[in-house]
C-alpha positions as CSV (number, residue, x, y, z in Angstrom):
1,X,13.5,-27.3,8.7
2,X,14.1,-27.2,12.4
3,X,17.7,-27.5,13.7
4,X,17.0,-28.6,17.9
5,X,19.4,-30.6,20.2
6,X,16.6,-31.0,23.0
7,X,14.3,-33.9,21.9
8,X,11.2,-32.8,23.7
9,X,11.7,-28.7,22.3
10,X,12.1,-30.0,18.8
11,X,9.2,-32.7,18.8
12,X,7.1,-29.5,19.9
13,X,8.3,-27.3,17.4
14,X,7.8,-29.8,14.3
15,X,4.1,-30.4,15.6
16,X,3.0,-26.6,15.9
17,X,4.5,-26.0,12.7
18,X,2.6,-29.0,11.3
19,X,-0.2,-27.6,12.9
20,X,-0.1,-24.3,11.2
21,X,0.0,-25.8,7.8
22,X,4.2,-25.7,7.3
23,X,5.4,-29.0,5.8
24,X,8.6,-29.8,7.6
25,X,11.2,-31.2,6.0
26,X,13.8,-32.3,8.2
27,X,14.3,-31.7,12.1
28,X,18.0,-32.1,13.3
29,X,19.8,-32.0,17.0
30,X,23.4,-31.1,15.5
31,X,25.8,-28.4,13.7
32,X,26.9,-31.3,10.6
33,X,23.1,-32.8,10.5
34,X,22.0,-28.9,10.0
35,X,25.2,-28.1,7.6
36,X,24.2,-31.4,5.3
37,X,20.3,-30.8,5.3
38,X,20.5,-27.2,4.7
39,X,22.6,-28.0,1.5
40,X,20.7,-31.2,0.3
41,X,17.0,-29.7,1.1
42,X,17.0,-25.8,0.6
43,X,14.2,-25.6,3.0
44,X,12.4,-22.5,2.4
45,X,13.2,-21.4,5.9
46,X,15.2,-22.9,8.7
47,X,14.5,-22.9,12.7
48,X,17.7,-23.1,14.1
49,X,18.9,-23.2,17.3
50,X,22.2,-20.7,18.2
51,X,23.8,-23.5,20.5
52,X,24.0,-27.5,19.3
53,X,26.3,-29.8,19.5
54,X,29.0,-30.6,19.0
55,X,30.2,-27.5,20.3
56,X,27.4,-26.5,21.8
57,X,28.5,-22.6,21.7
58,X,27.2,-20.8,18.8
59,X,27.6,-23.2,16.1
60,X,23.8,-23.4,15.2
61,X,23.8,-19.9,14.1
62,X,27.7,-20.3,12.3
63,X,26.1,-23.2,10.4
64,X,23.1,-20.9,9.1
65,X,25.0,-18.0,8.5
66,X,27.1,-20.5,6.1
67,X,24.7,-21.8,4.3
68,X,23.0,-17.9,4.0
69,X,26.8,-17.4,2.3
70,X,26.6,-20.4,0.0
71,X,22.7,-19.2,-0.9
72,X,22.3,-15.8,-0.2
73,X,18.7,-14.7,1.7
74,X,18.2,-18.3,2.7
75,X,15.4,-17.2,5.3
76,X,16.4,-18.3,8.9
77,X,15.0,-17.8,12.4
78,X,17.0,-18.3,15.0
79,X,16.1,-19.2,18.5
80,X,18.6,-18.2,21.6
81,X,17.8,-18.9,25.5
82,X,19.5,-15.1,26.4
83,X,19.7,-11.5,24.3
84,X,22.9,-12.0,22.6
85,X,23.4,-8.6,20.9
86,X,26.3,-10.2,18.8
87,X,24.1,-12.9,17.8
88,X,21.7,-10.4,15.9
89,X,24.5,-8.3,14.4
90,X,26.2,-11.6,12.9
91,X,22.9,-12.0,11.7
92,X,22.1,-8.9,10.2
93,X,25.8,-8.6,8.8
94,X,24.9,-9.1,5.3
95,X,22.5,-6.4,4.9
96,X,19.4,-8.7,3.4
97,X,16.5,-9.9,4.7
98,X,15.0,-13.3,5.6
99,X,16.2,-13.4,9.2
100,X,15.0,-13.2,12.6
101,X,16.1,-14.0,16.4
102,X,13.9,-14.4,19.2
103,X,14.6,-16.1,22.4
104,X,12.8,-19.5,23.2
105,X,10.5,-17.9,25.4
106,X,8.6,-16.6,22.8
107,X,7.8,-20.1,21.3
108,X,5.3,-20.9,24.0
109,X,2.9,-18.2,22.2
110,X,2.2,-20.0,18.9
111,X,0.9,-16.3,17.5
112,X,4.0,-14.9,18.0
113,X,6.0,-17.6,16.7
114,X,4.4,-18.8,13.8
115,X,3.9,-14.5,12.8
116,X,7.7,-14.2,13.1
117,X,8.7,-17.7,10.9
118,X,6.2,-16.3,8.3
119,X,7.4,-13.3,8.2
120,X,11.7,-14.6,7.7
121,X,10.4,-16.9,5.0
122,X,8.6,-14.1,3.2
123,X,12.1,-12.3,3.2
124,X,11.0,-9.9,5.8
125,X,12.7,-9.5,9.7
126,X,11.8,-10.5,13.4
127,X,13.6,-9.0,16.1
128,X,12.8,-10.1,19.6
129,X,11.4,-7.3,21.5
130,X,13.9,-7.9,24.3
131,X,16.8,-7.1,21.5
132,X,15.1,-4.0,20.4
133,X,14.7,-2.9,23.9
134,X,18.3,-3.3,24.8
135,X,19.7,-1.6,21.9
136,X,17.3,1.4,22.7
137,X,18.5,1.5,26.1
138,X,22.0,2.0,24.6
139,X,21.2,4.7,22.4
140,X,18.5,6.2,25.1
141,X,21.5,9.4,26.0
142,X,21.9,9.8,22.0
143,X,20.8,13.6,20.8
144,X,19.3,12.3,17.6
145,X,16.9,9.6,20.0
146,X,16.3,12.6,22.3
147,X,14.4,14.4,19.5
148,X,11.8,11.6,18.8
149,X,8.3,11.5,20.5
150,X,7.1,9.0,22.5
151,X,4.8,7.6,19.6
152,X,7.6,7.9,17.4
153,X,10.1,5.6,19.5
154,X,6.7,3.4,19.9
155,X,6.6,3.4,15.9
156,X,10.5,2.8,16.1
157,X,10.4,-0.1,18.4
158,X,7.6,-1.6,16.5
159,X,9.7,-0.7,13.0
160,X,12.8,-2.6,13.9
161,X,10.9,-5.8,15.1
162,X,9.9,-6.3,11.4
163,X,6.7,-4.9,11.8
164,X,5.0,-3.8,8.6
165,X,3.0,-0.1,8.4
166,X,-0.2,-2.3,8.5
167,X,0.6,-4.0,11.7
168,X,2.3,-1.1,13.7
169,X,-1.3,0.9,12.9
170,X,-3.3,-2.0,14.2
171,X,-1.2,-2.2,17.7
172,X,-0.9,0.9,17.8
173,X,-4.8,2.1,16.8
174,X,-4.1,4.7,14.3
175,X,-4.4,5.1,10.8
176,X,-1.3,3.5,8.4
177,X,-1.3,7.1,6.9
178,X,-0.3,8.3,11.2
179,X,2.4,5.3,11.3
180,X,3.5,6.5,7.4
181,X,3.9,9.9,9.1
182,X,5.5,8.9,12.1
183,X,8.1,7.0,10.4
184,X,9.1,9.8,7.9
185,X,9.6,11.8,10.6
186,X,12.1,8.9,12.5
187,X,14.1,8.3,9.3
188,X,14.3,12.0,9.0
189,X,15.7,13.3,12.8
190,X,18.1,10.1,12.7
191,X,19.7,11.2,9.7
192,X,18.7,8.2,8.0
193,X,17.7,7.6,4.1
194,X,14.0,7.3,3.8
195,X,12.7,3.9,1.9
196,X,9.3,2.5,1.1
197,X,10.9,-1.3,1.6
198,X,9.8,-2.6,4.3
199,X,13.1,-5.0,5.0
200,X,15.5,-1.8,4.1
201,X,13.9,0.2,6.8
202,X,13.8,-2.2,9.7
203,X,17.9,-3.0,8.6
204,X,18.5,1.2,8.8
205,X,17.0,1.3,12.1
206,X,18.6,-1.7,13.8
207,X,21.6,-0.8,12.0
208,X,21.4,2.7,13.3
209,X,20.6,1.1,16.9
210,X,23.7,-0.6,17.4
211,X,26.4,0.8,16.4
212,X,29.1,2.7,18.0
């Protein structure tokens, strides 16, 4: 499902999505269209837009994070022009997975889109790198952050996106038993509780990331 108020963004979502094989099964422009589909369909994952009308302040992502109440891990991506930091802690709130928030720049690669809507509607998290970036510049004075090497804050960065072991050692070019290593190592200086699931890690991290 795809939740768009501009006419020309949404046709172009529906027909990449299309493209890459996802049936879609409704594509709305406002907050009640997206409430009543969301209920009636129970799309298997939802492209939403933060800002549609009526409002047109944050009631795309309001209308999601109701329906993710009413059916809990309802995978949803959405899509913001600017780094709202509040935007990804709403969405993250819960503590489950199926969610991600990128900015609408990052549509116009089809890779990096379609890899991120694949990845909410297999339960899993995408953060937009420009997110991740900010919250690490917050925490950049933090003694815990001080004790990480560079590859490990590479291996962080790449962690709290949503990215799996598999993909961090292919960016990267090291071996998933390196990035295994490397992440051990994070959970352990940040005082966090180690996990093999994938979804509970990236949630520590970013969870770790912003608060205070």
């Amino acid at each position: 499902m795809v939740a768009e108020d501009l006419f020309l963004l949404r046709d172009g979502l529906v027909r990449m999505l299309e493209a890459y094989d996802f049936e879609v099964v409704a594509a709305v422009e406002s907050g009640p269209e997206l409430s009543k589909a969301l209920a009636e369909l129970e799309p298997d994952v939802a492209v939403v837009d933060v800002r549609l009308p009526p409002s047109f302040s944050d009631e795309g992502l309001q209308c999601a994070l109701a329906a993710r109440r009413a059916r809990p891990g309802l995978p949803v991506l959405v899509l913001s022009q600017h780094v709202e930091q509040l935007y990804a802690r709403e969405l993250l709130a819960d503590g489950s997975g199926g969610i991600g928030y990128l900015l609408k720049d990052r549509v116009f690669d089809a890779d990096q889109f379609i890899d991120a809507v694949r990845r909410v509607a297999a339960g899993g998290t995408a953060m937009d790198p420009q997110v991740i970036s900010q919250l690490l510049d917050r925490r950049a004075q933090d003694q815990p952050m001080g004790r990480l090497t560079p590859r490990e804050l590479e291996v962080m960065e790449l962690m709290a996106e949503g990215r799996s072991n598999t993909a961090i050692a292919a960016q990267l070019f090291v071996t998933e038993r390196a990035v295994a290593k490397h992440t051990s190592n994070i959970f352990g200086k940040l005082g966090l509780p180690p996990s093999d699931d994938n979804n509970r890690r990236v949630l520590a991290v970013l969870a770790y990331l912003d608060r205070g």
